[in-house]
TORDO-595828 format. One line per 8 residues: their letters; for each residue z, y, x of C-alpha. Coordinates in steps of 0.05 Angstrom, whole numbers, always signed. Each point is the difference from the previous one (the first is absolute). Last residue first. Layout:
BEGIN
a = Z,Y,X | ... .
//
This chain:
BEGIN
xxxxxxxx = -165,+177,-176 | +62,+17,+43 | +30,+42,-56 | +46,+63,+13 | -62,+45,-24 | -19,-54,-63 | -70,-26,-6 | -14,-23,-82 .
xxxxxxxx = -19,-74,-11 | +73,-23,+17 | +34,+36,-53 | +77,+16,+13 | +37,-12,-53 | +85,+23,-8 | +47,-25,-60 | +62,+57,+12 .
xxxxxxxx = +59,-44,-11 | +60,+32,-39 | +76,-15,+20 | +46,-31,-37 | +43,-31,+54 | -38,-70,-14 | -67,+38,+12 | -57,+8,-55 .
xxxxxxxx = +49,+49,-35 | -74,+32,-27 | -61,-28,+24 | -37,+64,+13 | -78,-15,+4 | -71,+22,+34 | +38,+38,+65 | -52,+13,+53 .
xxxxxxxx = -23,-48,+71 | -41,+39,+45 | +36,-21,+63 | +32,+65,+15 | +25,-3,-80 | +38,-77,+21 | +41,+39,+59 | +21,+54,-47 .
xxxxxxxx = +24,-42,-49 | +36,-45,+56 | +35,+68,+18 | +8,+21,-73 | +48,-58,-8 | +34,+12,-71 | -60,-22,-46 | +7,-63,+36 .
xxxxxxxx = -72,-34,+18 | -36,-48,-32 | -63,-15,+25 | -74,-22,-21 | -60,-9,+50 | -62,+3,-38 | -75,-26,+19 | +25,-71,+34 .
xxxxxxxx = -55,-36,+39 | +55,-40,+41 | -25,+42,+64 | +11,+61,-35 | +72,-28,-24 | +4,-15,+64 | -20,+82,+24 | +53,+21,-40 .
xxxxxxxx = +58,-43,+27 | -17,+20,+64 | +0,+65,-6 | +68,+2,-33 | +25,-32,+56 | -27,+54,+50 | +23,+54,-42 | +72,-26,-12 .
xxxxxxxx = -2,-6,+78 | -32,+72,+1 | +74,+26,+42 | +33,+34,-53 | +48,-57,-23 | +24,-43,+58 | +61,+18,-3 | -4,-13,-69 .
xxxxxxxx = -16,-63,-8 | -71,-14,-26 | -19,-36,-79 | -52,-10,-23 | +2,-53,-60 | -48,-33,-53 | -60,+42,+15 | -50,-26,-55 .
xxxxxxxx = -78,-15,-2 | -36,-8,-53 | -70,-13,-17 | +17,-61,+33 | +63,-28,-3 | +32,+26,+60 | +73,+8,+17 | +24,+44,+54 .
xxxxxxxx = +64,+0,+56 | +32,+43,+41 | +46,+2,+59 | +30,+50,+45 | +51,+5,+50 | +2,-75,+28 | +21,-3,+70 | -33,-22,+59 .
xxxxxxxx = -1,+52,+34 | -23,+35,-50 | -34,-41,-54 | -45,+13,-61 | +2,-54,-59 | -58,-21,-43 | -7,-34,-65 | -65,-20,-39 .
xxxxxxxx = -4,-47,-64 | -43,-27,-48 | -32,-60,+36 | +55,+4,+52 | +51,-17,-57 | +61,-29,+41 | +13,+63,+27 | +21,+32,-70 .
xxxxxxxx = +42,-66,-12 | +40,+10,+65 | +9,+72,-14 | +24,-6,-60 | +48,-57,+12 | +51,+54,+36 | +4,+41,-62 | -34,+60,+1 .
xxxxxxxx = +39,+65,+10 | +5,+50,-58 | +65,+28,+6 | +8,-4,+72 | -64,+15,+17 | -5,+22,+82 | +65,-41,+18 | -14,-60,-55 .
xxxxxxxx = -70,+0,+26 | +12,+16,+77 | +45,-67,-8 | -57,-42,-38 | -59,+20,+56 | +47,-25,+51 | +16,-71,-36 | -82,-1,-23 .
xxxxxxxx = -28,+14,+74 | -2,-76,+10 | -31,-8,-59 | -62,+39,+30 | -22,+75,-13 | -71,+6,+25 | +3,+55,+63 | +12,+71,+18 .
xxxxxxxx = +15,+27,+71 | +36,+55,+21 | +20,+26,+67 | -11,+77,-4 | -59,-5,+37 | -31,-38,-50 | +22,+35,-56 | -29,+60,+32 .
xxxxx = -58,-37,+22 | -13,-18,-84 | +11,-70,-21 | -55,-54,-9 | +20,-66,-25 .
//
């Protein structure tokens, strides 16, 4: 996977999430989403659909500090999870995962990528709205704390400015 040289330089490197990331990827899940966080099993059942599924993890030194995953059934494709921690927040690694999240569901033919997003995070927002992607839906108390998710599309046939078309 392709990172930008500043990423590069700055000693991270993205690859396919494996179950042997799963116990890492569970405690930055309960840290990062304590409310919200997936069970455990989750994760192992989202990896075990290959056909469907995508997940990726980006490392420093070593370390896990972001991960994401997407399901695709064509037309659609869906960002299940993004999630970076924040010390490493501000740095393009939510960028870079993004990225290559979009450009599978290009590969798997998808022409929407749905998200959910918190109507509270404006940071994510702003991250998706770089990429092209724009509010279609509120699903109100979608969260278990009540809060609202902002439904998000980006379209695939239209070029994007933060896009790596």
């Amino acid at each position: 996977m392709k990172l930008s040289p500043k990423l590069e330089l700055a000693g991270v490197s993205l690859r396919d999430m494996t179950e042997a990331d799963i116990p890492a990827v569970d405690i930055l899940e309960r840290r990062l989403f304590p409310v919200d966080a997936w069970p455990l099993q989750m994760f192992f059942d989202e990896l075990a659909q290959p056909e469907t599924r995508r997940y990726v993890v980006a490392e420093v030194a070593g370390e896990i500090v972001a991960y994401a995953g997407l399901m695709c059934i064509e037309p659609i494709a869906d960002v299940q999870t993004i999630a970076v921690v924040p010390e490493f927040e501000g740095k393009g690694i939510g960028s870079a995962v993004l990225t290559e999240l979009i450009d599978e569901a290009r590969r798997r033919r998808a022409a929407d990528v749905l998200l959910e997003v918190r109507a509270d995070n404006p940071r994510a927002q702003q991250l998706y709205v770089r990429f092209g992607f724009e509010q279609i839906h509120v699903r109100p108390r979608y969260y278990r704390d009540g809060t609202d998710a902002l439904i998000m599309r980006l379209e695939l046939n239209k070029p994007h400015e933060g896009d790596t078309a």
